[in-house]
N, C-alpha and C positions, 0 to 999 in steps of 0.2 A: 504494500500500500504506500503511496506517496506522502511524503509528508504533506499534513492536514496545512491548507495556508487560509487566514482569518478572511471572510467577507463582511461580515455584520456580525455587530451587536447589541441588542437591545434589553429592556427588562428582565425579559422571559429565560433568555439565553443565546450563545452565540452560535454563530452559522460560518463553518469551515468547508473550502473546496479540497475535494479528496479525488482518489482512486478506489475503488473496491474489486481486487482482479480484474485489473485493468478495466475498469470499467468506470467511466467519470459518476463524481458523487457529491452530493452536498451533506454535509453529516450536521445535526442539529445537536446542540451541547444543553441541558439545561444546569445550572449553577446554584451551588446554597446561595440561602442568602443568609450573612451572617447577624442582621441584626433580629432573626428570627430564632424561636430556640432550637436545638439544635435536634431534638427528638422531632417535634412538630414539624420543624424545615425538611426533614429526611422521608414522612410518611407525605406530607403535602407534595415536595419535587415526584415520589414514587409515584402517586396518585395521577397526578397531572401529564407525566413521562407518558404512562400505560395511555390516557383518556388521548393522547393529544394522536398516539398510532390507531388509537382501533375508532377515530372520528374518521380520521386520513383514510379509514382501510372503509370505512361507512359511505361517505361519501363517494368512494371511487367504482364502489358496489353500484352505486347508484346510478352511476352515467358520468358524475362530475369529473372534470379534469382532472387528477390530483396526482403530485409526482409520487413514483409506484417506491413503497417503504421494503424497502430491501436487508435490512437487518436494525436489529434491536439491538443493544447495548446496555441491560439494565442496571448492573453495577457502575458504569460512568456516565448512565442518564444521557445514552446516546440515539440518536435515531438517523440510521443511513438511507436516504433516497435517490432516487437516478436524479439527475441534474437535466434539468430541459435547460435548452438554448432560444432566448427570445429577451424580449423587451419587458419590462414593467409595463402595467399601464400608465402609470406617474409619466417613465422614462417615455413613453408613448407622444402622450397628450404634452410630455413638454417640449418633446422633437417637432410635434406637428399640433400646435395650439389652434388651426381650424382644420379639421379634419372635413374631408370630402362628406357628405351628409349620407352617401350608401354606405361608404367606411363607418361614420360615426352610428351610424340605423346596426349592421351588422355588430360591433363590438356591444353596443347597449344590448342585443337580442341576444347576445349569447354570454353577458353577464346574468341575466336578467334570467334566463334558463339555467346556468348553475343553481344561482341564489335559487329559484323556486324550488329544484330539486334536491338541493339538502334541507331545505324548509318543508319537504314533504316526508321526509323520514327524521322529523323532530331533530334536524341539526340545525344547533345555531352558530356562527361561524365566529361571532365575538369580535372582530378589527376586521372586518369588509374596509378594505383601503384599497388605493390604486398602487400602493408598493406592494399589494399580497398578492395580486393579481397579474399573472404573465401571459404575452401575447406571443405567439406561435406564428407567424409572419410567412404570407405562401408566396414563394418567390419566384415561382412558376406565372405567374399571370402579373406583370408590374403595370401598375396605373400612377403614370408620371405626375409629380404637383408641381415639378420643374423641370428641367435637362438636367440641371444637378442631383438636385434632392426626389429621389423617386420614393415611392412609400407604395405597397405590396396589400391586395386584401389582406388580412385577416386570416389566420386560420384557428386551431383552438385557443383559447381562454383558461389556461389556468388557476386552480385556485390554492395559496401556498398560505404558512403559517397557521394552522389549527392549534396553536399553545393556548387559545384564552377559549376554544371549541365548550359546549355541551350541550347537554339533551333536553328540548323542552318545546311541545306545542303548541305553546299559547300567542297568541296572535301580538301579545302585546311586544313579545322576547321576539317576536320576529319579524318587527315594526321596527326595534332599536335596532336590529341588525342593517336595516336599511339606512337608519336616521344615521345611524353612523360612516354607511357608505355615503350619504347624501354630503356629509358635513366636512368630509376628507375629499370630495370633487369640489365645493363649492370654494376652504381655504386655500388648498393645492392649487387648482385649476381656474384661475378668473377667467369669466366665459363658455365654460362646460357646463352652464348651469342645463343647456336641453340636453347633455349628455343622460342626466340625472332624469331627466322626463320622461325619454325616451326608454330607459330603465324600467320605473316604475311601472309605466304603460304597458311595456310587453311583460312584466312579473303579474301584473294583475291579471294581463288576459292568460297567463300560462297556470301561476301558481292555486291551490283549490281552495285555500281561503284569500285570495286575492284583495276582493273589495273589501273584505272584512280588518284585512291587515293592512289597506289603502287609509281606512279610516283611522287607523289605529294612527297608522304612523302622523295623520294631520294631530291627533292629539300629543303626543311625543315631540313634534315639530311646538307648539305651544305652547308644551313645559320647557321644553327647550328654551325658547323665545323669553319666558316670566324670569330663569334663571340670568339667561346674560341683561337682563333691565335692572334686578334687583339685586345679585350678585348674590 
């Protein structure tokens, strides 16, 4: 195996590019945290290690994109996956801040079909961002936006980081799954606000409690809204 070289790290834990027999890998690290005690830190990281593969292994049952978990590590709270090659969505929208509106229609339709389909098997995804989300770029068909800068359909939609994952059907947990994707296009991205429309729009006509969870999330958008007035 190649030495592990650092990509990111955030809260949850870090994320290293590897080999696994010769084969390219991203291996997920989760870490104590020391100001936690030290029995409780140990059962909470095990906890959370097991929930965050067998979400990954859920979702991917399902249809969702999800990079394939190729070895566990539970004594170093490791999780090894294949490494897909593509863009963020962030990385996306901020290579091409207007995107062609079939480009922009396609990516919303096959975000928007993830999200419904872990929300039909009571997964909620926790940090729905444009950094969790990778684009799969077909390079077979180019659709110029200049002579320089060419930009490619679409092709899958990934969906990465399950560490904040869990299980529950209630419409309200699967409103904030959204409010939070909503609130990560609107900071990130000035301008992508029909990004987020177009979203919603095909989740409600796809997902089976759709309008139920459309309303939800107008409420959550309101609590939301009284929080940043009043602090």
């Amino acid at each position: 195996m190649a030495e592990p070289q650092l990509v990111a790290q955030g809260a949850e834990g870090r994320i290293f590019s590897s080999t696994l027999l010769a084969q390219p890998v991203i291996i997920k690290e989760r870490f104590c945290k020391k100001y936690r005690h030290p029995v409780l830190d140990a059962k909470l990281t095990e906890k959370r290690f097991f929930q965050e593969a067998r979400n990954m292994l859920r979702a991917r049952k399902q249809g969702v994109p999800v990079p394939a978990v190729l070895f566990l590590d539970p004594t170093e709270h490791k999780i090894y996956m294949e490494r897909i090659e593509g863009l963020t969505v962030k990385a996306l929208l901020q290579r091409y801040p207007a995107l062609p509106p079939a480009i922009e229609e396609d990516l919303a339709g096959k975000i928007a079909a993830n999200v419904a389909k872990m929300h039909a098997v009571k997964l909620i995804h926790g940090d729905l961002t444009t950094s969790n989300m990778l684009v799969k770029q077909d390079s077979s068909l180019p659709l110029s936006m200049s002579s320089a800068d060419p930009i490619y359909p679409i092709g899958k939609v990934y969906i990465l980081d399950f560490g904040l994952s869990f299980q529950s059907g209630l419409p309200e947990d699967k409103a904030v799954d959204l409010y939070v994707l909503e609130r990560a296009i609107i900071s990130m991205h000035p301008g992508a606000e029909r990004l987020f429309e177009l979203i919603i729009a095909a989740y409600q006509r796809e997902a089976e409690q759709g309008k139920e969870v459309g309303f939800k999330l107008n409420q959550v958008r309101m609590r939301g809204r009284k929080r940043l007035a009043f602090g």
